[in-house]
VOPAGU-2260 file (C-alpha; in pm, 1 decimal, decimal comma):
REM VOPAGU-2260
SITE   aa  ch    i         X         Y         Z
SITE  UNK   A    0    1246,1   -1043,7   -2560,3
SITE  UNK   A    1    1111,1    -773,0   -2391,5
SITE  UNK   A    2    1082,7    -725,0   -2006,3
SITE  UNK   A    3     778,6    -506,7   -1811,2
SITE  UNK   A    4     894,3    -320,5   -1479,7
SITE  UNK   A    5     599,4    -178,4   -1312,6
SITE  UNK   A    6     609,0     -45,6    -989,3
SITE  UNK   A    7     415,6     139,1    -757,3
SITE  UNK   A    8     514,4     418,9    -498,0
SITE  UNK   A    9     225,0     364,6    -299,7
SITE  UNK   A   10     149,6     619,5     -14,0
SITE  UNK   A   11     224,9     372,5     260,6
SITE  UNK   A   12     415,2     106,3      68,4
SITE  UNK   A   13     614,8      28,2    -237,5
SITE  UNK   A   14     553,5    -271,4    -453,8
SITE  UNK   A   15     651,4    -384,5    -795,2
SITE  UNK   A   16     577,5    -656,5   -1085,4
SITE  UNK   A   17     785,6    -757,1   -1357,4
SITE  UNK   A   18     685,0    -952,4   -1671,8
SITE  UNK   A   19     865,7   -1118,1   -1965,1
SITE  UNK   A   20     757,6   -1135,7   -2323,6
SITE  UNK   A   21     844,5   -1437,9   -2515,5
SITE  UNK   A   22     890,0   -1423,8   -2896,3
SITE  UNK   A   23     497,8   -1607,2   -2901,9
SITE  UNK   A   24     295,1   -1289,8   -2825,6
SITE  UNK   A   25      76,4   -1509,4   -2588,1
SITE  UNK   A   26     385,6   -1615,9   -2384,8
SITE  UNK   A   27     457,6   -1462,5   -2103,3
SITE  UNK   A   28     615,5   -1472,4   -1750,4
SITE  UNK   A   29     504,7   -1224,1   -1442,6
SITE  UNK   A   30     693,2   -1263,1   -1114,6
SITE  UNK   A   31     777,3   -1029,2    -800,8
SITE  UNK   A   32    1086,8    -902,8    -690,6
SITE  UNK   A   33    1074,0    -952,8    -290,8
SITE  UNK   A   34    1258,3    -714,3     -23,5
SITE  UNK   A   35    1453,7    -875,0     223,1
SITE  UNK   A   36    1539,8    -711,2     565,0
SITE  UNK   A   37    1751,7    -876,4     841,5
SITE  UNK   A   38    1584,9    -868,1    1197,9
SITE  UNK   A   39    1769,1    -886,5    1514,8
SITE  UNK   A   40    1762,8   -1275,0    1548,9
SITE  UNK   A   41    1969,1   -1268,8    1212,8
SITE  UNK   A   42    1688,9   -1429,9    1038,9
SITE  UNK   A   43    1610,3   -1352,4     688,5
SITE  UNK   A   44    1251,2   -1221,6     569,7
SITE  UNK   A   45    1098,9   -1160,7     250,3
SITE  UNK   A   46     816,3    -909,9     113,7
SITE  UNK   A   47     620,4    -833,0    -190,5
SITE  UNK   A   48     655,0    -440,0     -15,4
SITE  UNK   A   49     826,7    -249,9     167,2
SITE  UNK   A   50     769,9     138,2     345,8
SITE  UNK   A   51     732,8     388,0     133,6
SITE  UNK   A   52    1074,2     527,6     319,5
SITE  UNK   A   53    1353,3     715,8     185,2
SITE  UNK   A   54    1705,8     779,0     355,1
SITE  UNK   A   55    1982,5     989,3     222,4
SITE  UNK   A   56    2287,0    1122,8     360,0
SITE  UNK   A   57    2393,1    1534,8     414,4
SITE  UNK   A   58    2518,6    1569,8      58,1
SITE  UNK   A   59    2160,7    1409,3    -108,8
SITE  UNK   A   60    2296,8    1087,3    -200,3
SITE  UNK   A   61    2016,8     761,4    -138,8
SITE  UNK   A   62    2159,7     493,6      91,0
SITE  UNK   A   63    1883,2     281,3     138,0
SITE  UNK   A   64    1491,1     222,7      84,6
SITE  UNK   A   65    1210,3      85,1     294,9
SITE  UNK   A   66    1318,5    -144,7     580,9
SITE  UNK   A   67    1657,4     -72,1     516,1
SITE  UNK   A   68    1615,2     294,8     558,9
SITE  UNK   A   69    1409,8     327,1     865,0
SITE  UNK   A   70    1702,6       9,5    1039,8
SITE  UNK   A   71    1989,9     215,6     865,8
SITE  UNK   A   72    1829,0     562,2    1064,0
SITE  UNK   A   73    1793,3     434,0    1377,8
SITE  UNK   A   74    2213,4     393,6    1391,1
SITE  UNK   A   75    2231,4     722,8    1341,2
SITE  UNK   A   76    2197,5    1008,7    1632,5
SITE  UNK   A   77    1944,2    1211,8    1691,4
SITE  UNK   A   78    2158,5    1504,5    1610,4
SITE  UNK   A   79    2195,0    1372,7    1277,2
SITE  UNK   A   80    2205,8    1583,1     941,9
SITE  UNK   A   81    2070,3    1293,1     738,1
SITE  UNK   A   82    1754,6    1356,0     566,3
SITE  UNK   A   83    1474,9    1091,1     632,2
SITE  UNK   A   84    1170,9    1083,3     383,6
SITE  UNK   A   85     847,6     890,8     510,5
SITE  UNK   A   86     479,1     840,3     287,6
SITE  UNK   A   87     675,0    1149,6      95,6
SITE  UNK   A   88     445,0    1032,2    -183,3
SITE  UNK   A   89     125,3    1184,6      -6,0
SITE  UNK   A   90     358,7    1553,5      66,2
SITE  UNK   A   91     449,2    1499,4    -355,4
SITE  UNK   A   92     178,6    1448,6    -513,6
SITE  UNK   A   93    -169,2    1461,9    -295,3
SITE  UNK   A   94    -168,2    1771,6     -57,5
SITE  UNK   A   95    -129,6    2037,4    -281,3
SITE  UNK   A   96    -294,3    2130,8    -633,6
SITE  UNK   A   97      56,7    2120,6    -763,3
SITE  UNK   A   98     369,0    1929,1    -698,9
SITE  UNK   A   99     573,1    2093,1    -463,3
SITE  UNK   A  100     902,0    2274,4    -552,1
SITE  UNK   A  101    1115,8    2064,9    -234,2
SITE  UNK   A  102    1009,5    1780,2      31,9
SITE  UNK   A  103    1058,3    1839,3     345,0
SITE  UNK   A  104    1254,6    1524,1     594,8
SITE  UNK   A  105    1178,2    1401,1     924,0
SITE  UNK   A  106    1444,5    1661,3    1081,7
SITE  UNK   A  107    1330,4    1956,1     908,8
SITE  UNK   A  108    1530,9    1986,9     628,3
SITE  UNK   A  109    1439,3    2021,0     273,2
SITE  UNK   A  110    1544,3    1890,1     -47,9
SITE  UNK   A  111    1420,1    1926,0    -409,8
SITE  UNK   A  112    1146,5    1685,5    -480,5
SITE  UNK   A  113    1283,1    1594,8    -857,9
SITE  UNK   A  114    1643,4    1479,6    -694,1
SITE  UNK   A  115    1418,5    1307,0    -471,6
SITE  UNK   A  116    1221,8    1077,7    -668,0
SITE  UNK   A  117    1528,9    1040,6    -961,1
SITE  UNK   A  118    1687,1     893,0    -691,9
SITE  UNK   A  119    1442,3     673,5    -537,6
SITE  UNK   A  120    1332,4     528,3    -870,6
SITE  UNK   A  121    1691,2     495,2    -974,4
SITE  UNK   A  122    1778,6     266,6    -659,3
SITE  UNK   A  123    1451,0      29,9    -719,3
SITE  UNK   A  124    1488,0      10,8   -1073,7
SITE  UNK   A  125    1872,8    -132,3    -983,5
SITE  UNK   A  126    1731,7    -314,9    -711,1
SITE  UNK   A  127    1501,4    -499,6    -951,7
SITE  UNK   A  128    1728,0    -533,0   -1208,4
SITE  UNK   A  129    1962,5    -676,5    -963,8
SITE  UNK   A  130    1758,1    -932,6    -819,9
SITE  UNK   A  131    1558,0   -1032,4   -1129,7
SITE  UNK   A  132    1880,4   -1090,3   -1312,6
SITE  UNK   A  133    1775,9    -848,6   -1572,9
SITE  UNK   A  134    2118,9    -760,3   -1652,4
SITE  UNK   A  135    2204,4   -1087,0   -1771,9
SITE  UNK   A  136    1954,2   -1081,6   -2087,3
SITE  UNK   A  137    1949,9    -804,2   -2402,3
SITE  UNK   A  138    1597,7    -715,2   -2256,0
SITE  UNK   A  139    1413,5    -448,4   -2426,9
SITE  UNK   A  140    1298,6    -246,6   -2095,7
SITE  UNK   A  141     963,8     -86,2   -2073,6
SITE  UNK   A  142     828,4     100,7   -1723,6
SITE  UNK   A  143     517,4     135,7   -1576,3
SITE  UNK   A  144     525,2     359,7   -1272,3
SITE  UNK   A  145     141,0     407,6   -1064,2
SITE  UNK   A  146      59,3     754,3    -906,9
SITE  UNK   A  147    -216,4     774,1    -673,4
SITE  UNK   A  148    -547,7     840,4    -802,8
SITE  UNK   A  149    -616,6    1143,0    -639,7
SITE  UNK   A  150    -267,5    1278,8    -770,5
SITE  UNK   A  151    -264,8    1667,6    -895,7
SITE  UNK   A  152    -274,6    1786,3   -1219,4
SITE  UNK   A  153      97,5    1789,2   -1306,6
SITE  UNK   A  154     224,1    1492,5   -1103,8
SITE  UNK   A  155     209,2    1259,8   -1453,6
SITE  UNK   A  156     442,4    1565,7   -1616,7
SITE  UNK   A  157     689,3    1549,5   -1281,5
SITE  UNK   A  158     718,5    1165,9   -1277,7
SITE  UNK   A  159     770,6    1121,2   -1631,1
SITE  UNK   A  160    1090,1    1427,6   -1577,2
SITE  UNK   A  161    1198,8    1196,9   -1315,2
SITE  UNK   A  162    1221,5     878,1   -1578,4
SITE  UNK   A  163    1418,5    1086,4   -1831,2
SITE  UNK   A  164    1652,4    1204,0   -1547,4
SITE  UNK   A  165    1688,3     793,0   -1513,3
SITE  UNK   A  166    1791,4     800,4   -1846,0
SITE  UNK   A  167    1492,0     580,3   -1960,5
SITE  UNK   A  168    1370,6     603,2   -2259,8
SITE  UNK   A  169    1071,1     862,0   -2369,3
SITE  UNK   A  170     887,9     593,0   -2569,8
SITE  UNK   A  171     946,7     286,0   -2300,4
SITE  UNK   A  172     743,8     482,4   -2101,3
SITE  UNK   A  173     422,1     458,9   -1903,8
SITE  UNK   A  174     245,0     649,1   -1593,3
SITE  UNK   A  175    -108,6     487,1   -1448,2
SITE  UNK   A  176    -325,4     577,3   -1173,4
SITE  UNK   A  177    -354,5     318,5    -935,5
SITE  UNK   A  178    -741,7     275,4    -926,3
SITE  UNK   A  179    -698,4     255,4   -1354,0
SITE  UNK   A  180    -416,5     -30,0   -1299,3
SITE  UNK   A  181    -696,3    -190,3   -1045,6
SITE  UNK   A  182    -973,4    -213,9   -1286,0
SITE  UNK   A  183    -694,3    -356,6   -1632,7
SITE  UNK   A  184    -587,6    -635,7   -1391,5
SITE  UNK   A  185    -930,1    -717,5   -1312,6
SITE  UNK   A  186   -1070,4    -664,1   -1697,1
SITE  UNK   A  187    -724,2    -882,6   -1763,1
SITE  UNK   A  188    -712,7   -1163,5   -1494,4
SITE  UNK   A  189   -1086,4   -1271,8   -1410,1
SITE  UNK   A  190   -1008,6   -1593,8   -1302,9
SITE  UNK   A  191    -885,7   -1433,6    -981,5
SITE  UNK   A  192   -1081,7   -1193,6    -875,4
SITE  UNK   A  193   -1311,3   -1445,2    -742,9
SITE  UNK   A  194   -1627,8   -1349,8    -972,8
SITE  UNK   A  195   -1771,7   -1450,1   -1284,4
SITE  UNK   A  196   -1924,2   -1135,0   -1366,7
SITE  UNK   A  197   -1639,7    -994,6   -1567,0
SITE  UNK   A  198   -1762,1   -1151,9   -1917,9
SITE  UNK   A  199   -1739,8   -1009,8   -2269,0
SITE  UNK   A  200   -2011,2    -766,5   -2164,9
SITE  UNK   A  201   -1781,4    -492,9   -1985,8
SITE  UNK   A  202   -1817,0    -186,3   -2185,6
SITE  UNK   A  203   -1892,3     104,4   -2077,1
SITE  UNK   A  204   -2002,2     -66,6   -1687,1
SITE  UNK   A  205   -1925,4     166,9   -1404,2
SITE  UNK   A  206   -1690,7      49,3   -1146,3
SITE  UNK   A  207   -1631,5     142,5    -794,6
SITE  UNK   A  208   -1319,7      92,1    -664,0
SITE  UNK   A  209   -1236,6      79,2    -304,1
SITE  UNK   A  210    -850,1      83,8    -147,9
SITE  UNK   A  211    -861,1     -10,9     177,4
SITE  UNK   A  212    -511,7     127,0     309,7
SITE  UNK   A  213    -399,8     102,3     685,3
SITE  UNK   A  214    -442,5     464,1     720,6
SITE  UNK   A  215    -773,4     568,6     476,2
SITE  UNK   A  216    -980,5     450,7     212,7
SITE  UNK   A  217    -974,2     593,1    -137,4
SITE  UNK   A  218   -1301,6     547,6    -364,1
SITE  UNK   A  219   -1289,8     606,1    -702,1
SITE  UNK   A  220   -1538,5     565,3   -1010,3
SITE  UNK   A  221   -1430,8     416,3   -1359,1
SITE  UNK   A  222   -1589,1     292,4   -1674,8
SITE  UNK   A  223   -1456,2     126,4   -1943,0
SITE  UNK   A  224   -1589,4     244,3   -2291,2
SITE  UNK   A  225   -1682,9     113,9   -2627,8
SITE  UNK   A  226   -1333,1     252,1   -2725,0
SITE  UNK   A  227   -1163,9      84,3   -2500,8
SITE  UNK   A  228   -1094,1     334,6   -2312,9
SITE  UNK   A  229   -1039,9     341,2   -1928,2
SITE  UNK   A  230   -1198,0     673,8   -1809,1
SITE  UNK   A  231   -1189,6     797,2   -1409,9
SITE  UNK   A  232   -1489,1     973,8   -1332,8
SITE  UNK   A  233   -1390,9    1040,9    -970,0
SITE  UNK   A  234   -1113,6    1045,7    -782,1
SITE  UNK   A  235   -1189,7    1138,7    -414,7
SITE  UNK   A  236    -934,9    1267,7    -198,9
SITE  UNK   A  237   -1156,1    1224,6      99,8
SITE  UNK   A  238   -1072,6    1155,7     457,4
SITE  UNK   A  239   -1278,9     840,5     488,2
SITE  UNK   A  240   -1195,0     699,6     777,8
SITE  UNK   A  241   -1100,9    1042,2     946,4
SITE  UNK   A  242    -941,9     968,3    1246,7
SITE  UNK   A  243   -1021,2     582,2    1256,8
SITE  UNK   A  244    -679,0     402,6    1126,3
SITE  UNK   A  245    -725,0      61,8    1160,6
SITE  UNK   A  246    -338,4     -54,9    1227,6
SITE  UNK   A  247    -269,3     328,1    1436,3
SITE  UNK   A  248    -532,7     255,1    1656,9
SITE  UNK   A  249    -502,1     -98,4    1710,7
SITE  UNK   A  250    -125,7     -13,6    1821,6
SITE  UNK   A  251    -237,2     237,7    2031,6
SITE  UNK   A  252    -481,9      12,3    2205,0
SITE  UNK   A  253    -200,7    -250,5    2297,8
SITE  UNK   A  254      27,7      61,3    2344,1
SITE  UNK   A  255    -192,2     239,5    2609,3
SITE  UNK   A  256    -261,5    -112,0    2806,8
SITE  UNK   A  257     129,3    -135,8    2836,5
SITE  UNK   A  258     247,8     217,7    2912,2
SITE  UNK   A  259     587,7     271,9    2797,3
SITE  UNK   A  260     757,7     -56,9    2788,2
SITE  UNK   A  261     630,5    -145,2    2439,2
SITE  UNK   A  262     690,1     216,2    2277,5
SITE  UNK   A  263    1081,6     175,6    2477,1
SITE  UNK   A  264    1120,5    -216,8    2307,0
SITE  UNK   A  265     999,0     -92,8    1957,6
SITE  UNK   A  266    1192,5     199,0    1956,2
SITE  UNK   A  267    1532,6     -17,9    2026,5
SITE  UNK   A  268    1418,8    -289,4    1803,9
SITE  UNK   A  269    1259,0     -92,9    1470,2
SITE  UNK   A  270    1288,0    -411,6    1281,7
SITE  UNK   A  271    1112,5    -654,1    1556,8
SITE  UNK   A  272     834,1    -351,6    1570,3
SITE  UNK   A  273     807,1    -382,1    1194,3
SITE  UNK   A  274     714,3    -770,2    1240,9
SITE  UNK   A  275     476,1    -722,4    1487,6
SITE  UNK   A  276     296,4    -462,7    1236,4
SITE  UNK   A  277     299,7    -760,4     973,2
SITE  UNK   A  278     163,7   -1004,2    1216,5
SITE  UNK   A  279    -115,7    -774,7    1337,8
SITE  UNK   A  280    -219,0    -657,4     957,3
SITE  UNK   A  281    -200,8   -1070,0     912,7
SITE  UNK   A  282    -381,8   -1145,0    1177,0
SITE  UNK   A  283    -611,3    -835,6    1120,6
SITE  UNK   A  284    -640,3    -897,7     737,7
SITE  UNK   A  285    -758,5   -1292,7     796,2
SITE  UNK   A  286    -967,4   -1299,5    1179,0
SITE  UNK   A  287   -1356,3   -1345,4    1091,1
SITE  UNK   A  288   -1608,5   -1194,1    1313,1
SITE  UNK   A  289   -1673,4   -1529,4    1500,2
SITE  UNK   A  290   -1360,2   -1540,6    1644,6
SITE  UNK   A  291   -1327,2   -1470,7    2063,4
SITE  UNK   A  292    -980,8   -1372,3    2056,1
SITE  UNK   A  293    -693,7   -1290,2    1845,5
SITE  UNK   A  294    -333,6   -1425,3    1957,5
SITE  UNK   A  295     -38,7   -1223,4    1836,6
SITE  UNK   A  296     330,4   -1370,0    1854,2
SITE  UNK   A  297     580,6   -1199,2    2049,9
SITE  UNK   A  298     942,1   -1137,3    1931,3
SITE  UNK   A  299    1207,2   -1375,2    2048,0
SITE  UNK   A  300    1402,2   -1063,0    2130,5
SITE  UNK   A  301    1119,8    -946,5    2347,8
SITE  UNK   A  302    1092,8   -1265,0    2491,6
SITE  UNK   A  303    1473,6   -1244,0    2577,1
SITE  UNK   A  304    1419,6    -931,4    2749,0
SITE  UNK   A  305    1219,6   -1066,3    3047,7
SITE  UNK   A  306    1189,7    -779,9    3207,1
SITE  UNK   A  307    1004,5    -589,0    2895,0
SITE  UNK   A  308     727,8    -865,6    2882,3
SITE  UNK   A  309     678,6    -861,0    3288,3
SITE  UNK   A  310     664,1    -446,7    3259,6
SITE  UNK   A  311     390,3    -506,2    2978,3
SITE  UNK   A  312     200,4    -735,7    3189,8
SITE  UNK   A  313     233,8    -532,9    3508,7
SITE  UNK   A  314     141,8    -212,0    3355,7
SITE  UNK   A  315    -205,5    -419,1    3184,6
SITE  UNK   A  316    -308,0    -577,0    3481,5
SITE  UNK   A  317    -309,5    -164,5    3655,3
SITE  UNK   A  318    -583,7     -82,3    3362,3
SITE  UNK   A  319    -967,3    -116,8    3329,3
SITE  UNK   A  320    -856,6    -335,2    3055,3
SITE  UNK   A  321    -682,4    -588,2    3211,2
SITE  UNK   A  322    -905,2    -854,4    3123,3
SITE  UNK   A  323    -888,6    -782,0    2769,8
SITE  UNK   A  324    -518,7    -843,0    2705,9
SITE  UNK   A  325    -298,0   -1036,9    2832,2
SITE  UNK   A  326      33,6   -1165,9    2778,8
SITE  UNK   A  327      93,8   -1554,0    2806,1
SITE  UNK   A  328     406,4   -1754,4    2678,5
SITE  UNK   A  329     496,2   -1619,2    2308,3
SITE  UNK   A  330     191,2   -1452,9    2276,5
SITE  UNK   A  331     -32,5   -1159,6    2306,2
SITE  UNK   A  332    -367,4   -1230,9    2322,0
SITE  UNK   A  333    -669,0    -965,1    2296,5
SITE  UNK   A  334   -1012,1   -1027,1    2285,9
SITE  UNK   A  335   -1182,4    -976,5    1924,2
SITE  UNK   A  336   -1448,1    -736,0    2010,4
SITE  UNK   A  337   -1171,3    -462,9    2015,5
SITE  UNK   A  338   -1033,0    -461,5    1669,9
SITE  UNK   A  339   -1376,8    -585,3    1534,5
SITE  UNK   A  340   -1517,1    -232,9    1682,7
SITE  UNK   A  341   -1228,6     -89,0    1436,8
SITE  UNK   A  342   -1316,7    -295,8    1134,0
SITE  UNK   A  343   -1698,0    -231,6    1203,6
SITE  UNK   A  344   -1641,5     154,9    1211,0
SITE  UNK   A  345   -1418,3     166,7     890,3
SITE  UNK   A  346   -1682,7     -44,8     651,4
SITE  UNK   A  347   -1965,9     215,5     822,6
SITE  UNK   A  348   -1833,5     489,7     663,6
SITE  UNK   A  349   -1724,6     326,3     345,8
SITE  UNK   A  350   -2065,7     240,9     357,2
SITE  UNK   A  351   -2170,7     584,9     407,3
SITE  UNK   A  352   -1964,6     737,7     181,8
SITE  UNK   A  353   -2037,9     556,6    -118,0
SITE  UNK   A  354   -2429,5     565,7     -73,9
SITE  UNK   A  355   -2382,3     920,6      40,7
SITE  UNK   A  356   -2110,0    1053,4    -256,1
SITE  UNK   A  357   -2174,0     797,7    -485,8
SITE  UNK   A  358   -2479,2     657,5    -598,0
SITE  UNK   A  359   -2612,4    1024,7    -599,3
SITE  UNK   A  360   -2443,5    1102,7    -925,0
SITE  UNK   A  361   -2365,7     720,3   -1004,3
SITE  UNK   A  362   -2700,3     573,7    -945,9
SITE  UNK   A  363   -2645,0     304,9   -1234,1
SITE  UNK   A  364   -2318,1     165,1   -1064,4
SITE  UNK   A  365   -2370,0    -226,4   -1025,5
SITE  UNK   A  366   -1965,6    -322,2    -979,6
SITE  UNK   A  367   -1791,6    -250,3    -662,0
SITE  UNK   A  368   -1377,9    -370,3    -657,5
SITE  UNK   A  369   -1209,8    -430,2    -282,6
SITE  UNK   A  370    -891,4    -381,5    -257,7
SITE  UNK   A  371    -586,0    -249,2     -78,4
SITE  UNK   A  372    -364,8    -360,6     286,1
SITE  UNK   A  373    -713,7    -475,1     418,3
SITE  UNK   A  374    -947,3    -600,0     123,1
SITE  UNK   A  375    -907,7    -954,3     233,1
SITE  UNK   A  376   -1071,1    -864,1     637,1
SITE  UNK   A  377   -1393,4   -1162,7     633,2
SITE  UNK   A  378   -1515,5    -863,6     857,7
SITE  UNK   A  379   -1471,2    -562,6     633,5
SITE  UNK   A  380   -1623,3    -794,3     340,6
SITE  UNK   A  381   -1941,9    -889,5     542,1
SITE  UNK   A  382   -1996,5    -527,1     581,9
SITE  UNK   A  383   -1918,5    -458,5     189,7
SITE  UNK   A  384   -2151,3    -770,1      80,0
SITE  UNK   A  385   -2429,0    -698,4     342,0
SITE  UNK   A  386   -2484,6    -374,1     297,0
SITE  UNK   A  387   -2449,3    -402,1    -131,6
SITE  UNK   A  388   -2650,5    -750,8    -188,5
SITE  UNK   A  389   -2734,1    -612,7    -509,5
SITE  UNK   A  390   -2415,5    -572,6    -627,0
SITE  UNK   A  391   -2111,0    -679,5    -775,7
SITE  UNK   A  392   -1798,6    -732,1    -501,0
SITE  UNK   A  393   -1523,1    -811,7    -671,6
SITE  UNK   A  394   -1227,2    -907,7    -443,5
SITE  UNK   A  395    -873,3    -965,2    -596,9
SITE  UNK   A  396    -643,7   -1204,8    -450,3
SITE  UNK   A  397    -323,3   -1026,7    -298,4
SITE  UNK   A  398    -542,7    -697,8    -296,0
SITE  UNK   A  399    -232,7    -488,8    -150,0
SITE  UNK   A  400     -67,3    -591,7    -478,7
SITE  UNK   A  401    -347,9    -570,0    -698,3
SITE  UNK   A  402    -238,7    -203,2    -836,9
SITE  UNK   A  403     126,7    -286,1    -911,9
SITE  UNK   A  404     -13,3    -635,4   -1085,0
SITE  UNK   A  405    -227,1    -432,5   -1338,4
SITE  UNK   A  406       2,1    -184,1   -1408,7
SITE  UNK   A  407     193,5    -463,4   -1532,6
SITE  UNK   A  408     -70,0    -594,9   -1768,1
SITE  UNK   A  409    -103,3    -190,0   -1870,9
SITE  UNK   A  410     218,2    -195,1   -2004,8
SITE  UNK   A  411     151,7    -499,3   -2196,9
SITE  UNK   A  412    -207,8    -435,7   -2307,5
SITE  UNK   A  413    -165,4     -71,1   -2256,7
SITE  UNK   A  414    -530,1      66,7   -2268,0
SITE  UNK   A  415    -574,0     453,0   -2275,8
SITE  UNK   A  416    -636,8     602,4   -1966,3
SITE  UNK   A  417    -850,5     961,2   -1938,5
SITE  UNK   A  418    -976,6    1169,1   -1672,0
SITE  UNK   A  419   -1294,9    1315,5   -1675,2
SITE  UNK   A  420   -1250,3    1534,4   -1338,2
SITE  UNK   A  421   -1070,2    1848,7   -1293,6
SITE  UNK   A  422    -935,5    1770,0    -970,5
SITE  UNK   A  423   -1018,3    1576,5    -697,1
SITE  UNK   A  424   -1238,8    1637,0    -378,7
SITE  UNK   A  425   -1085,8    1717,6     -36,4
């Protein structure tokens, strides 16, 4: 049998998808290997991602990855000599027009950006190995890894020197932008992306592809040819959103209301802050545009600590705001018409941008594919479907996994990917 590891080292976060192949060439098993991460309650939680965070100690050796890695730091003192990666795949492979020679950590220091990445991808590929009981089988491993679309030229070249450093093998193999992995899992799976407009009739289409990320939104254009080929006919590396970052600003709305008691609770309790992210992108991700108010749960641990919860409330009720947010029991409860401002503002200028950038030059573009951290917003898709009526919205389910799930299916379909732009636009 042979087993599929894809995984993608997303800018933000870091997902992966694993698939068996039976002896029948039509059987086969996909699954997802969750991360776990212990908050300060004790109580177990599970993830399809994790941060896109890297920790290693003075000598360059990887202790831990994601959650792990940002809990595992904050033991550590400030005068620390460990080196502390974060979103190092944006610094690799997206702000310069090559890759760079070293990455530079949190505290200043610098080391080289192939030791790097060998490492990183050798602790996931044991960490999903370990947990998918991989070992246990005489699997015939192949590898998928995603780069970001907008990647430069030689970032395929650096992450395929970091696989042989692995010690995989050349031929078992495969690198995919993620807006090419988007499009193969839709072409692949159309029973979920929610549309019946995926039918035999799909060459040589032109597809837009959104990825709505917590912190921008990349748009790319794709077609898939007559030879079944996968081409990318733009990859912007645009600043979309500029400075409107839906979960950043939504933090700093609660965070301004509350003065410093919240920043002091989160920074003493990284893991509790990291589950108040995922209940806001939850909350964010599924609150229509009817709805008055949006009610966040607190932390036991902040609950514990009366004294944080009465600061927060004290510190609203001195604002402008104080009717706006409030804290009551277990919750935090803020009226809708402030993150609804956010999602409004962020499908404007996807809005723009596309009618702006792309139906210039891509006129005959009838598909557009949602996806990302906050495809599934009823808000942002209202936006999307009003302002397109004409055409095509595709919406996968699990959007912020939709990239890692066809990069999967590449390596077991494995259409040709080309590029048919020199480098992408700033």
């Amino acid at each position: 049998m042979d087993a599929i590891i894809a995984i993608q080292f997303g800018i933000s976060h870091t997902s992966n998808a694993c698939m068996i192949k039976h002896d029948q060439p039509k059987e086969f098993e996909e699954f997802n290997v969750v991360f776990d991460t212990k908050s300060n309650t004790q109580l177990q939680t599970k993830s399809h991602t994790t941060p896109t965070v890297a920790l290693f100690d003075d000598n360059g050796v990887i202790l831990s990855y994601g959650f792990e890695a940002e809990l595992q730091n904050k033991q550590f003192k400030d005068g620390s000599s460990h080196l502390l990666f974060r979103e190092f795949i944006w610094d690799l492979f997206c702000s310069n027009e090559t890759v760079p020679e070293n990455l530079t950590a949190v505290n200043g220091r610098q080391m080289r950006s192939i030791d790097v990445v060998t490492a990183v991808l050798c602790h996931m590929v044991s960490h999903i190995k370990k947990e998918a009981g991989l070992h246990d089988y005489p699997f015939t491993l192949n590898y998928v890894l995603t780069i970001p679309t907008c990647s430069c030229e030689d970032s395929r070249a650096f992450m395929r020197e970091a696989t042989v450093k692995v010690g995989f093998l050349s031929g078992n193999i495969k690198i995919v932008e993620e807006a090419a992995a988007i499009l193969q899992f839709c072409l692949h799976d159309k029973q979920h992306t929610g549309v019946n407009t995926l039918d035999d009739d799909t060459c040589n289409r032109k597809y837009i592809v959104v990825e709505c990320e917590e912190d921008n939104a990349a748009i790319s254009v794709l077609t898939y040819t007559n030879g079944n080929i996968i081409e990318i006919l733009h990859r912007g590396k645009a600043e979309i959103w500029k400075d409107g970052h839906i979960l950043n600003d939504f933090i700093e709305i609660i965070s301004l209301n509350t003065g410093k008691a919240l920043l002091d609770f989160f920074e003493k309790y990284p893991l509790e802050y990291n589950d108040f992210l995922q209940e806001v992108k939850k909350k964010l991700r599924l609150t229509s545009s009817d709805c008055l108010k949006l009610y966040l749960n607190i932390s036991s641990v902040m609950l514990e600590e009366k004294r944080c919860s009465e600061s927060m409330q004290e510190a609203v009720l001195g604002t402008e705001r104080k009717d706006e947010l409030k804290f009551i029991g277990d919750k935090c409860v803020i009226k809708s018409e402030r993150f609804q401002i956010l999602f409004t503002e962020a499908g404007r200028r996807i809005v723009d941008y596309i009618e702006k950038e792309m139906f210039g030059d891509f006129a005959e573009i009838n598909h557009i594919i949602l996806v990302g951290e906050f495809a599934q917003s009823p808000i942002l898709q209202d936006i999307i479907k009003t302002s397109f009526p004409a055409k095509n919205i595709i919406i996968p389910w699990e959007g912020n996994i939709t990239a890692v799930r066809g990069a999967v299916f590449f390596g077991q379909r494995g259409l040709p990917v080309e590029t048919k732009v020199s480098s992408p636009l700033f």
